[in-house]
Phi, psi and omega in degrees: 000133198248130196278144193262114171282122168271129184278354162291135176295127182250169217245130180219165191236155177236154158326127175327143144088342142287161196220142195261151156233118221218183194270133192289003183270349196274314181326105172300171182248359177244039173251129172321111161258163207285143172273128156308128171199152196245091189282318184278013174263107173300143186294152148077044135261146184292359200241355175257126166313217197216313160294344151100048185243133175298113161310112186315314212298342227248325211269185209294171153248136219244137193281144177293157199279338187287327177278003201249326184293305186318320168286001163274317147348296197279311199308314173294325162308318172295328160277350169287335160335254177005291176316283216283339180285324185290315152351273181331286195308337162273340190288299193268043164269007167271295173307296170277032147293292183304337223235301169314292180330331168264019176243020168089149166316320184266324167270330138339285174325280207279002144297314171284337156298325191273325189282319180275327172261042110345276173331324190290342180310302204297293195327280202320317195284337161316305182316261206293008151307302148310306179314301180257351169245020176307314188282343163237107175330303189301275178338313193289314202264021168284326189283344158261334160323291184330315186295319179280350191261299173307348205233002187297140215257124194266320173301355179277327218270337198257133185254136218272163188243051143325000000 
């Protein structure tokens, strides 16, 4: 069944800052034409042409779907790190109470700030790993394998005869 078309002009509107763009042949000739301008195009950006078409070449560059899985892998190794560095740290809060106490008031403290941020290692290296090596691929996954190799919470793993 064939949709029934009204043959009437209908009168339509566009959004500030849209602009239609169509083949000038589509154009009647006897309606003025409007000059274009692009307000919402910031001046001296690098990512616009000289016709206000986007450079492929010029805009962010995007991690590949292969790098994007891997960083979930790993953001998730790391946070199971992370769990399991806190695990310890409640586990040995007594002991490094006891262990502390003899270091004096001021080495106390800042033994138990270093014994409580301990978890936190994994989150920064992961953090700034992302951070300072996103563009180099290589770089990014040897720092993070390293990371996942140096930061493995060893007191979990190894089990004590208690």
């Amino acid at each position: 069944m064939r949709k029934k078309s009204n043959a009437e002009a209908r009168e339509s509107t566009l959004a500030s800052g849209w602009v239609v763009e169509g083949d000038e042949s589509s154009t009647p000739s006897d309606a003025p034409a409007e000059p274009q301008t692009d307000e919402a195009v910031p001046a001296g950006d690098p990512a616009i042409e000289v016709g206000g078409k986007p450079d492929p070449d010029g805009g962010p560059e995007q991690a590949s779907n292969a790098v994007l899985v891997l960083l979930g892998v790993f953001g998730g190794l790391y946070a199971l790190y992370t769990w399991g560095w806190f695990v310890v740290a409640k586990a040995y809060a007594d002991f490094n109470t006891t262990v502390a106490a003899g270091s004096g008031s001021f080495g106390q403290v800042l033994q138990q700030i270093l014994f409580w941020a301990a978890p936190f290692a994994t989150v920064l290296w992961f953090l700034s790993a992302v951070l300072f090596l996103r563009r180099r691929a290589l770089w990014l996954g040897i720092a993070l394998v390293l990371g996942a190799v140096i930061l493995v919470p060893l007191p979990m793993l190894v089990v004590s005869a208690q």
